[in-house]
C-alpha positions in Angstrom: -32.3 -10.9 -44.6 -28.8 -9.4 -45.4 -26.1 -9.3 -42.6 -24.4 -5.8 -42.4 -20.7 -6.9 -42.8 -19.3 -3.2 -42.4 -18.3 -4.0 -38.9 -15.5 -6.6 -39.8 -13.7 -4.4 -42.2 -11.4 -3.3 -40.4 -8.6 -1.6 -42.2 -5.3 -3.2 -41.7 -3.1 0.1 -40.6 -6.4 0.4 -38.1 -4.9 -2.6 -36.6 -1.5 -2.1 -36.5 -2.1 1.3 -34.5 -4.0 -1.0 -31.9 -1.3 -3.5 -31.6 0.9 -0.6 -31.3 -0.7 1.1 -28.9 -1.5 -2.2 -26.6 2.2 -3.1 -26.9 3.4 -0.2 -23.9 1.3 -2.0 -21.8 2.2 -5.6 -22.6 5.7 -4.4 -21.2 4.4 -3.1 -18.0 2.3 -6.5 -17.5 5.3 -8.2 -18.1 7.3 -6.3 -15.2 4.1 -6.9 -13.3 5.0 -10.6 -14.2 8.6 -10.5 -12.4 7.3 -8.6 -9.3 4.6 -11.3 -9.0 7.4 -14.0 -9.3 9.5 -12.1 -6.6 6.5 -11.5 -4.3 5.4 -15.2 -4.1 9.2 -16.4 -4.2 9.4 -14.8 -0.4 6.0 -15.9 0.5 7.4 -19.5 0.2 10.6 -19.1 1.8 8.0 -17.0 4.8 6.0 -20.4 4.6 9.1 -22.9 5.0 10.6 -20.8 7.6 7.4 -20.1 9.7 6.6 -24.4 9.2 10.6 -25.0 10.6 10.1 -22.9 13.4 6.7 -24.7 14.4 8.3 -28.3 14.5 10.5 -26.9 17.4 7.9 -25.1 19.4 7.4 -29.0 21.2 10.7 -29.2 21.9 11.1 -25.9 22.8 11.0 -24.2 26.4 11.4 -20.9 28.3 13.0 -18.1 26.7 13.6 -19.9 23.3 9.7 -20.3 23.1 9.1 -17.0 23.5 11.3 -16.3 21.1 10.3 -18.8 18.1 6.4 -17.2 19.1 7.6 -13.9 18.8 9.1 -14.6 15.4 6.3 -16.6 14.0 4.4 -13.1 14.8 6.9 -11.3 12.7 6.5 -14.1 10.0 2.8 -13.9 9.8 3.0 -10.1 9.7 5.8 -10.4 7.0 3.3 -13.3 4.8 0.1 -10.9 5.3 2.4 -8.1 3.7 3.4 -10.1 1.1 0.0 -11.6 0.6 -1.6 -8.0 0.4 1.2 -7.5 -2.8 0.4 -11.0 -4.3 -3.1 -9.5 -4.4 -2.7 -5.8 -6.1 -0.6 -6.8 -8.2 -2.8 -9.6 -9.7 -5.7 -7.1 -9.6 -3.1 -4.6 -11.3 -2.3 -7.0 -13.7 -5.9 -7.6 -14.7 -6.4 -3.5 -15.0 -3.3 -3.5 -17.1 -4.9 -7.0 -19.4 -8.1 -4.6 -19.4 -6.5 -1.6 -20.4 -5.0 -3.7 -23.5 -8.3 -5.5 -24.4 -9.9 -1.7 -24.3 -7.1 -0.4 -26.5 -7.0 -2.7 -29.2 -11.1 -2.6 -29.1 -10.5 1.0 -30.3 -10.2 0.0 -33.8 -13.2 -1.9 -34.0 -15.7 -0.4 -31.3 -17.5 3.0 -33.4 -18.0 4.6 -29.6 -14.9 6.1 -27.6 -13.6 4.4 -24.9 -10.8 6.9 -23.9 -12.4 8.0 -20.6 -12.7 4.4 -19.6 -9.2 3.2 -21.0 -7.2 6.5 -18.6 -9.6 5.0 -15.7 -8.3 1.9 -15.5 -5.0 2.5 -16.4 -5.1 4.8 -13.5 -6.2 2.3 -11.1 -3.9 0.1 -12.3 -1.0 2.1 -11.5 -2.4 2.9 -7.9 -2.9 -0.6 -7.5 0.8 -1.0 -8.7 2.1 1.5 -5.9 0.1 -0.5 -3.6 1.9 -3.9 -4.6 5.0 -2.0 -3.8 4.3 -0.8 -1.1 3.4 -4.1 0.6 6.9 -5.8 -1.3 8.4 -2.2 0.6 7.0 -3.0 4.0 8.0 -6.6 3.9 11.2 -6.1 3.1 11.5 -3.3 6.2 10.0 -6.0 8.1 12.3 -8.4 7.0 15.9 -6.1 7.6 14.9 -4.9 11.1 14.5 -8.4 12.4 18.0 -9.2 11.5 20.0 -10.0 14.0 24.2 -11.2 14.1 26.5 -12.8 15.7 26.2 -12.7 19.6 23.5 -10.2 19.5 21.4 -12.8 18.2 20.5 -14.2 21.7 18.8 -11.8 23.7 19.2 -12.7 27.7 
């Protein structure tokens, strides 16, 4: 029984076009990287804040509980904002990882893959707006509930 080798030679310039066409992508993964190190960056500070304002709803009472509770409200909405972003932009990182795998599989795969590599990639970028979006709406959330000086107290 012979083995039909044809399959693993692969010229080399075949593979240098891959790498080159997978590298575009491995620099939008990358920024994909630093947005995901943002997003969960303020879901922590979200987490500490939201966990300090729950050790002083026992001690608190009347108007300043209402207060901590209505803020926890805005926390959780901001950390299910910023959870929603965490999310599409892991699953647009994955499309994007895909989208390299598919390209560099183009110099070995005899069947074209074209279709499938514009799908995902497309996908990926509406997943992407979605991610920025969420980091968008948090952020909105985030400025309107500041408050200063003496207009910080509402009575």
């Amino acid at each position: 029984m012979q083995l039909d080798m044809s399959f693993v030679q692969v010229p080399a310039t075949d593979v240098v076009h891959a790498i080159q066409l997978s590298l575009a992508p491995v620099f939008l993964l990358n920024g994909v990287g630093v947005l995901m190190g943002v997003l969960t960056n303020r879901l922590a500070r979200i987490i500490d804040r939201a966990r300090t304002m729950e050790q002083r709803l026992p001690f608190a009472s009347g108007d300043e509980e209402r207060e901590l509770h209505e803020q926890l409200r805005l926390i959780s909405r901001r950390a299910r904002a910023v959870n929603r972003g965490i999310t599409l932009g892991t699953v647009t990182a994955l499309l994007v990882a895909s989208v390299v795998a598919m390209l560099f599989a183009t110099a070995f795969v005899p069947f074209p893959l074209g279709v499938g590599i514009a799908a995902v990639f497309i996908v990926s970028m509406i997943s992407l707006i979605g991610a920025l979006w969420c980091f968008l709406v948090e952020i909105r959330m985030a400025t309107l509930s500041l408050r200063f000086g003496p207009a910080r107290r509402k009575k």
